[in-house]
C-alpha positions as CSV (number, residue, x, y, z in Angstrom):
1,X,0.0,0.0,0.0
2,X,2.6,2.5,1.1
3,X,5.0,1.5,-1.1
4,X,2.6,1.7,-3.9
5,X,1.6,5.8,-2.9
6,X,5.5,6.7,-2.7
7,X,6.3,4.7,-5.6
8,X,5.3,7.2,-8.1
9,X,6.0,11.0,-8.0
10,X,2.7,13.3,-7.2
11,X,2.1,17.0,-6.1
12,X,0.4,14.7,-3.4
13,X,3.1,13.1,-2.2
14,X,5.2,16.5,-1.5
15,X,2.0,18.2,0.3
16,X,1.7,15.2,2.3
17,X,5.1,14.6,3.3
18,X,5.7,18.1,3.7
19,X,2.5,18.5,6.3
20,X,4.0,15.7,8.2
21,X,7.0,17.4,8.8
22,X,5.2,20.7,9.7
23,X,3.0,18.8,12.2
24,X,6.0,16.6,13.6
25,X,8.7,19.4,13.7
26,X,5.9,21.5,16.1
27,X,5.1,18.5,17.8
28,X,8.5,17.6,19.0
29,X,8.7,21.5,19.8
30,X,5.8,21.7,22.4
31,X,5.2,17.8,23.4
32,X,9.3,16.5,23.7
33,X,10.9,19.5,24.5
34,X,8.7,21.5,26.4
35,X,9.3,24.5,24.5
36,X,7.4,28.3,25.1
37,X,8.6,30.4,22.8
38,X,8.6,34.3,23.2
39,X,8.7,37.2,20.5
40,X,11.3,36.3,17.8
41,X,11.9,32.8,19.4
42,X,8.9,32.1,17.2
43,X,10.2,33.3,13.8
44,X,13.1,31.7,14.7
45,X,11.6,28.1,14.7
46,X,9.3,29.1,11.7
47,X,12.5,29.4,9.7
48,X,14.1,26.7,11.3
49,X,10.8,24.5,10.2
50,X,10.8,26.2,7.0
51,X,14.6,25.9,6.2
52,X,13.8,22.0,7.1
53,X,11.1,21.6,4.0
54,X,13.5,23.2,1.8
55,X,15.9,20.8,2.5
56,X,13.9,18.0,1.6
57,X,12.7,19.7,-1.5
58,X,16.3,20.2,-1.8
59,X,16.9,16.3,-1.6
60,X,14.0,15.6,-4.0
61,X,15.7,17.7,-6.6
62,X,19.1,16.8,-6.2
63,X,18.0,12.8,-6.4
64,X,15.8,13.4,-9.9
65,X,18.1,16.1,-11.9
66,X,21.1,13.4,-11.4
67,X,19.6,10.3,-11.7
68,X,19.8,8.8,-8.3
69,X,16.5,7.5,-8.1
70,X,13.8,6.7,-10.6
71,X,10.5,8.8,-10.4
72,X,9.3,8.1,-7.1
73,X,8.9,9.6,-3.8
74,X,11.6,7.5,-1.9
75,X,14.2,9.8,-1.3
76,X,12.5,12.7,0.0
77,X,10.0,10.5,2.1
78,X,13.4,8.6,3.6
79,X,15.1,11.5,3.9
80,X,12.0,13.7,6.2
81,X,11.7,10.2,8.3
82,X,15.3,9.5,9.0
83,X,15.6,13.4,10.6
84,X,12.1,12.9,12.3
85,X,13.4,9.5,13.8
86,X,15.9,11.8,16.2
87,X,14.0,14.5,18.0
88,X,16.9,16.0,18.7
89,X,18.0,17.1,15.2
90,X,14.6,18.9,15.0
91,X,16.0,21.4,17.9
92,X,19.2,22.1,16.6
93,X,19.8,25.6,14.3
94,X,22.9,24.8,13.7
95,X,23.0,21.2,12.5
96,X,19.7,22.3,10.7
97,X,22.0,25.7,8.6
98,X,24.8,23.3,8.7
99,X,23.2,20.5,6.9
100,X,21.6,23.1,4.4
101,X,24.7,24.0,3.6
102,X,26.0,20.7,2.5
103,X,23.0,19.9,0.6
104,X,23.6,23.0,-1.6
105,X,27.4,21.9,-1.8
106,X,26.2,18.4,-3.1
107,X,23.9,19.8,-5.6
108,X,27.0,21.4,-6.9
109,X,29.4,18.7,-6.8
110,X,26.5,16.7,-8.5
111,X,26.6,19.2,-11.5
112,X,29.8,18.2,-12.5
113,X,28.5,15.7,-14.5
114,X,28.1,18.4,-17.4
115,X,32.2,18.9,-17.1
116,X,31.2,22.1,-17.9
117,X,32.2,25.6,-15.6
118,X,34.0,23.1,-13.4
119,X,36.2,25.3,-11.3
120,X,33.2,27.7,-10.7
121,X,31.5,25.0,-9.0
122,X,34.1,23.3,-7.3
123,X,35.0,26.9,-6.1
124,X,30.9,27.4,-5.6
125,X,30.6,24.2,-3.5
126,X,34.2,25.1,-1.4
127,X,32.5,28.3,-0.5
128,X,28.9,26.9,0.9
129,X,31.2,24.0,2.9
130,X,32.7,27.0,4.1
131,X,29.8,28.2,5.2
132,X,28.6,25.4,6.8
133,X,31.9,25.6,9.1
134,X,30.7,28.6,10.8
135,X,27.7,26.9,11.7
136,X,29.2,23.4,13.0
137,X,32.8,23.0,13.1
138,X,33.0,19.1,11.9
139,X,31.1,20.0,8.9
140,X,34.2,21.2,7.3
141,X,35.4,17.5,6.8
142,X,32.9,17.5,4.0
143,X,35.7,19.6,1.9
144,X,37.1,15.7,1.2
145,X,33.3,15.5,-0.7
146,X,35.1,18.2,-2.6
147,X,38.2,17.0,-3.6
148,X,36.3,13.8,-4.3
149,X,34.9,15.5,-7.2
150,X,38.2,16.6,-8.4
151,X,39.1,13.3,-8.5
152,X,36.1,12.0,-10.7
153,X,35.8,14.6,-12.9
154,X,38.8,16.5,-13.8
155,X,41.5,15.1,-11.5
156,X,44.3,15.7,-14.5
157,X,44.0,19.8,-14.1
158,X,46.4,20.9,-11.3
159,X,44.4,24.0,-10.7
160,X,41.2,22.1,-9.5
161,X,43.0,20.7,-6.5
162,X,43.9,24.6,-5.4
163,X,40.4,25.1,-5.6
164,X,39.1,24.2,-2.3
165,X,41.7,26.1,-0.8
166,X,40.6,29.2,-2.3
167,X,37.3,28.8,-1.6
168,X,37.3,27.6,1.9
169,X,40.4,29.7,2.7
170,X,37.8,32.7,1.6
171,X,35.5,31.9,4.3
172,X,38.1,31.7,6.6
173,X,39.9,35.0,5.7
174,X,36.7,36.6,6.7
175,X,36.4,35.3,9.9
176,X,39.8,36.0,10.9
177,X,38.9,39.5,9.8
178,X,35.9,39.8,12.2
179,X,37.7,37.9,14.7
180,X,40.3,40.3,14.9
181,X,38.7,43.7,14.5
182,X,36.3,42.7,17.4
183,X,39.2,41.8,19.4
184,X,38.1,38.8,20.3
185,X,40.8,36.2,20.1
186,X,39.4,33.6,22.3
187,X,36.2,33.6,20.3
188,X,38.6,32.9,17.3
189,X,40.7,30.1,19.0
190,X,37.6,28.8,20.0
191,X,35.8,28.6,16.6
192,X,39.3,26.7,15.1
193,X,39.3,24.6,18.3
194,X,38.1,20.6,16.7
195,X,36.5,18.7,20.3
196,X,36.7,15.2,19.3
197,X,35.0,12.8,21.7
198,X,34.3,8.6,20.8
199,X,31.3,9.1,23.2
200,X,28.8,5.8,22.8
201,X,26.9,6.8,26.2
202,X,24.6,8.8,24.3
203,X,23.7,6.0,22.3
204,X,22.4,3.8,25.2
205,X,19.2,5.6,25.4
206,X,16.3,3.3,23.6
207,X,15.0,6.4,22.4
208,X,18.6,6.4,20.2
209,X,19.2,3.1,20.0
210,X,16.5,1.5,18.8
211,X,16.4,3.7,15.6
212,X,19.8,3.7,15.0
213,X,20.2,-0.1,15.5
214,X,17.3,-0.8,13.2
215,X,18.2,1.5,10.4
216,X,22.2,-0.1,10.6
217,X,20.8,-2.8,9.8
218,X,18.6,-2.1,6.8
219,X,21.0,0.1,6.0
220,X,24.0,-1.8,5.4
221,X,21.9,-4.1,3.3
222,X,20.9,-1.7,1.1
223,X,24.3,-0.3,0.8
224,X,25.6,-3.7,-0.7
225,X,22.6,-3.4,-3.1
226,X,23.6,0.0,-3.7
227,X,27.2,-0.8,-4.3
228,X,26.1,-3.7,-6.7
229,X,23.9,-1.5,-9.0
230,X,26.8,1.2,-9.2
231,X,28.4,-1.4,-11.5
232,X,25.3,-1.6,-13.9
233,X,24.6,2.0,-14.4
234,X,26.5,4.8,-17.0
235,X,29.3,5.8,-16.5
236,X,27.7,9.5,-15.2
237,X,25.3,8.0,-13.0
238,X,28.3,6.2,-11.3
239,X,30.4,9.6,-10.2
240,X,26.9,10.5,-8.6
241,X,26.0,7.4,-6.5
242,X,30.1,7.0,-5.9
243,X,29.0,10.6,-4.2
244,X,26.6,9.8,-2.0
245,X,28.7,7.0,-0.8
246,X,31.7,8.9,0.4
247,X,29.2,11.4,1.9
248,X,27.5,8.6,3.9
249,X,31.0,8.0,5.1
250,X,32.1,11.9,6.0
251,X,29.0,12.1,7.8
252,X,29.1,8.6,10.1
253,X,33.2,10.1,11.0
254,X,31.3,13.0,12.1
255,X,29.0,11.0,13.8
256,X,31.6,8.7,15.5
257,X,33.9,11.8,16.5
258,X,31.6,14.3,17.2
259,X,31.6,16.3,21.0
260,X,27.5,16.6,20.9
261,X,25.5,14.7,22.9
262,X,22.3,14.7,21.8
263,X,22.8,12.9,18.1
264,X,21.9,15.6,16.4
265,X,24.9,15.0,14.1
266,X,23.3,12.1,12.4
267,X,21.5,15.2,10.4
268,X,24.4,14.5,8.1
269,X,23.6,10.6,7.0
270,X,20.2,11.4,6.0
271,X,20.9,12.2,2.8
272,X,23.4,10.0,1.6
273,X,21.2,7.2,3.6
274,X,18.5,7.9,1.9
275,X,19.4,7.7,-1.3
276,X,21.0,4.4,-0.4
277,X,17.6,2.9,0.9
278,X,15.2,4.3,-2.2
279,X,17.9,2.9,-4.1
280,X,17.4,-0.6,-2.5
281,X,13.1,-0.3,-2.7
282,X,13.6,0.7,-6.6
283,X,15.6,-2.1,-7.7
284,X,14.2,-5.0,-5.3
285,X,11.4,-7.0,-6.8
286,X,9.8,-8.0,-3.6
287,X,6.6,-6.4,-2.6
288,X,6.7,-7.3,1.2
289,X,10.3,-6.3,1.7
290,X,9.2,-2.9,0.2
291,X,6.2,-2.7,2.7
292,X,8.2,-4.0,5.8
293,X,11.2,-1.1,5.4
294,X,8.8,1.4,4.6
295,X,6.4,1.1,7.5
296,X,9.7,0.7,10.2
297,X,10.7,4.1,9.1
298,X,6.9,5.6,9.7
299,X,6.7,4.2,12.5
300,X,10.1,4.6,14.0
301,X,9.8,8.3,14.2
302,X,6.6,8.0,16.2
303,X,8.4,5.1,18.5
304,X,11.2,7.4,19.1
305,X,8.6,10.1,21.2
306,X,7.5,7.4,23.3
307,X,10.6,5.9,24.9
């Protein structure tokens, strides 16, 4: 049934999905969290909310324009569930900005495929990792999603490698800037200051665990499917799924290194993961597997608010 909705692509399908997230993301707010909200504290979480549907609409385009799925609703309905699944994520501005960032990078790494204005975008993509920096520190490990490009696409050109320097080096010139004018040096240190922490504790929670055990495990099935079906496809389609897998893998390092304690860092496996599991429902031929997989994820979000 479920399977059979999502399967196809409908203005439907994006209200619905989209409404779900509205509802959920206020849910969480009031219900898990407790939250009362005062004067721009609202307008604040409204463009939190907001900046959260763009990113799925974000997701949806990225997975259609380079041929990562075929036209269905998978990605964008994984990729709304796999967020929803840890409340946490829904609290945190700057995972949220952060993650928005890194979408928009991927979107331009994804482009590459025309081999056309290739420096632009690798400089375009540098920039908006850059960005995402200011917001969460760890996020900068997704210039290696950069340099990844360079080496699918035009590794032979010297002066695509320099690149990322330039752009990232951009960002960072201007904070330096600001850093210093304000006279705040500790505020500087601070911001260049990496915490890493291998902290499983705040995984032991069933709230946590539970989802993130489950979706391991579908997950690294569909990842072997995933891998399989790189082999099969054009050679463009291949740069863009060998993509999303080295994304999935900056984001778990953030994951596994990451100083947070509330798993609000898995923000950054959603899309990758996502892509990897619509992938999987696409290609297999089995009607319940489809069913099973989908209805864990719709209900897993809802488990999460009662544990």
């Amino acid at each position: 049934m479920i399977s059979s909705i999502f399967g196809k692509t409908k203005p439907i399908n994006f209200i619905f999905i989209g409404f779900f997230l509205f509802l959920y993301f206020w849910s969480v707010q009031f219900f898990v969290f407790d939250s009362a909200f005062k004067g721009t504290e609202w307008l604040e979480k409204f463009g939190l909310c907001l900046l959260l549907i763009l990113s799925a609409l974000l997701v949806d385009f990225i997975s259609k324009k380079n041929d990562l799925s075929q036209s269905n609703s998978y990605p964008i309905l994984l990729f709304v569930l796999l967020m929803c699944m840890y409340p946490p994520i829904l609290k945190s501005s700057k995972f949220i900005i952060a993650n928005f960032f890194v979408l928009l990078a991927v979107r331009r790494l994804m482009s590459l495929r025309t081999n056309m204005a290739i420096k632009q975008k690798l400089f375009d993509a540098s920039l908006l990792i850059g960005f995402s920096f200011l917001w969460y520190q760890w996020s900068l490990l997704f210039v290696l999603l950069v340099y990844t490009g360079v080496l699918f696409y035009d590794a032979k050109d010297y002066r695509n490698w320099l690149v990322p320097v330039i752009g990232i080096g951009a960002v960072l010139f201007f904070v330096v800037t600001y850093y210093y004018i304000t006279d705040n040096i500790s505020g500087l240190i601070e911001v260049f200051t990496f915490h890493v922490e291998f902290n499983i504790q705040k995984y032991k929670y069933l709230s946590f665990s539970i989802p993130i055990v489950t979706t391991l495990i579908i997950g690294v099935f569909a990842l072997l499917a995933y891998l399989v079906n790189i082999k099969i496809r054009s050679a463009k389609a291949q740069k863009a799924m060998a993509l999303v897998v080295a994304s999935l893998f900056i984001g778990l390092g953030i994951s596994t290194f990451s100083e947070d304690v509330n798993v609000a860092e898995l923000i950054f496996i959603a899309f990758p993961l996502a892509m990897i599991i619509a992938n999987y429902l696409q290609i297999t031929k089995v009607k319940w597997v489809k069913e099973t997989v989908l209805w864990i994820f719709v209900l897993l979000p809802f488990l999460a608010l009662v544990l």
